[in-house]
N, C-alpha and C positions, 0 to 999 in steps of 0.2 A: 104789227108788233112782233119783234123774233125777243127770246128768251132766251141767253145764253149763260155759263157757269165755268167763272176762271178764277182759281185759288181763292174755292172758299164763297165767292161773291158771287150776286146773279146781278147781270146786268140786262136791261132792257131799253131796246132801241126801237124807234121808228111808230110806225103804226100810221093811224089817221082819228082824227078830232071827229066827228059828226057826219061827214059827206063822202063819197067817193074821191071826191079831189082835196080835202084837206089832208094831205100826207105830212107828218111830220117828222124829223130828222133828229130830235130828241135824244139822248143816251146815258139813261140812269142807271146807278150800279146802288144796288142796297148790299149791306154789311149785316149778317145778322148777330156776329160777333158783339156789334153796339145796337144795333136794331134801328139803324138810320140811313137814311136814301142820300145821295150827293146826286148833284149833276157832272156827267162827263163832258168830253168833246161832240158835239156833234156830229151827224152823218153829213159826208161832202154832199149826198143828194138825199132830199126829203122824199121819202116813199112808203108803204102800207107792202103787207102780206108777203114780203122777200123772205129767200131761203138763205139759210145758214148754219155755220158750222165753226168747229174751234178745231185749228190746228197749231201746234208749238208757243200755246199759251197765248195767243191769239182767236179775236172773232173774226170771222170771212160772214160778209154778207154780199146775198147777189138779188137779182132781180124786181120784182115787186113793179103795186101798179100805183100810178095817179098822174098828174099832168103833167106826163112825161116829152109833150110836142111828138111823139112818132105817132100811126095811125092807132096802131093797139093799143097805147095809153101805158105801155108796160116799159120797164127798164132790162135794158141789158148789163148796167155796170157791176163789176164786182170791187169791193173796197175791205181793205182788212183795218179795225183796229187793234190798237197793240194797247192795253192795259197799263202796263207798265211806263211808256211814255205819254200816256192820253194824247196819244194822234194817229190819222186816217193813212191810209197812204189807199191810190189803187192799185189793184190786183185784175188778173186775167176777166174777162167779160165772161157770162152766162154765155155759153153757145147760142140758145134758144131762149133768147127771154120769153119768162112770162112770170107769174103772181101767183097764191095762194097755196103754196108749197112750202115744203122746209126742207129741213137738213139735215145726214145725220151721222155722224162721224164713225168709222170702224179705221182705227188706227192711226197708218198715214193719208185716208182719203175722206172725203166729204161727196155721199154722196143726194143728189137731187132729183128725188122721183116726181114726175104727172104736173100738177100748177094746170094753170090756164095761160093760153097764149097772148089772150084781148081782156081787156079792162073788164072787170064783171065777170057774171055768168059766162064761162069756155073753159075746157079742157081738153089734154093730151097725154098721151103716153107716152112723152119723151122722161126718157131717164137720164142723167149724165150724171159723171164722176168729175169731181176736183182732188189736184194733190202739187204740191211743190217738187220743182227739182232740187232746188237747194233746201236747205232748212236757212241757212241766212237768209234774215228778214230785208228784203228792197230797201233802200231808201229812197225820200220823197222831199221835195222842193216845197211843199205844203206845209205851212206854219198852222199846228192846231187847234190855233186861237183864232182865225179868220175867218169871214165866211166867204165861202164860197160863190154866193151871189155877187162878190164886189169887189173879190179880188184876183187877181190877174197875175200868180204866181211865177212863171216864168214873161212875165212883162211883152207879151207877143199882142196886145190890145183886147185879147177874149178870156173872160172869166173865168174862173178854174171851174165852173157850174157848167156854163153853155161848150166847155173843149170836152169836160164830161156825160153830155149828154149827144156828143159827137161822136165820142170815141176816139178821141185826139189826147195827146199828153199835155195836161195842163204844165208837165214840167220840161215840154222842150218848145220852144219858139219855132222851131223848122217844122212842128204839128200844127197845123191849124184847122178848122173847120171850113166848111165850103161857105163861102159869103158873096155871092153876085153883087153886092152894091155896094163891098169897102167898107163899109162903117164899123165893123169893129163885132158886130150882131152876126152871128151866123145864121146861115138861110134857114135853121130850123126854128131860129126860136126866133128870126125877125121875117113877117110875112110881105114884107115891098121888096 
């Protein structure tokens, strides 16, 4: 679960239910102006213990762990949301994924100390910094109402989830993942 604070609100995302692998993608924002919880958009990918940070009135969330199909269990995506639109777009990749870190803003950068590299018990001393070249926010082919488990935003046959967890643009068709056997599954997250 990251805890972030944009005009006035805290919002809270992610986390995990009971197990190491129940990661959920959740993103609730309380108002304590009226002193009541809404639900937002959800996260493109369901994940626990990621770092994060607020830049230009925006959340940046990166890494985190759970059944992520690579060996370390851990995420490398980085995804911003924007408040003001309630939608995801992605942003630049954690260099070094790993989990159980945060984030912490000094100005125009975000930066991300130590985490662990493998799912569980591990750590590191990698540091890195995040920061925008532009401050204009990306735009994104991702409709913030969708999920990403079932939809296929640039209509190339792969889920905006599995080109996510490839590191492929869910919003360009010329990206795709690696798939040996055509079906539309890419080889991480289809094991034939």
């Amino acid at each position: 679960l990251i805890m972030e604070e944009i005009d006035g609100k805290l919002y809270a995302i992610g986390g995990r239910n009971v197990t190491l692998d129940t990661v959920l993608a959740t993103n609730q924002v309380y108002d304590p102006a009226t002193n009541t919880w809404a639900t937002r958009a959800p996260m493109p990918v369901a994940r626990a213990a990621m770092a994060s940070g607020t830049l230009h009135g925006r959340i940046q969330v990166w890494g985190g762990e759970g059944p992520s199909g690579t060996p370390t269990s851990t995420y490398p995506q980085g995804h911003e949301y924007d408040p003001s639109t309630n939608a995801w777009i992605q942003i630049a990749d954690q260099p070094t994924p790993r989990h159980g870190t945060d984030g912490a803003t000094i100005g125009d950068v975000v930066y991300i100390p130590g985490g662990g590299p493998q799912m569980g018990n591990s750590v590191t001393d990698v540091h890195e910094a995040f920061s925008f070249i532009s401050t204009d926010p990306p735009e994104s082919c991702i409709d913030p109402l969708d999920d990403p488990r079932t939809t296929d935003s640039d209509g190339d046959g792969y889920t905006d989830e599995d080109e996510g967890l490839n590191g492929t643009d869910p919003c360009s068709s010329s990206s795709q993942p690696l798939d040996n056997d055509g079906d539309d599954v890419s080889d991480l997250m289809d094991p034939d």
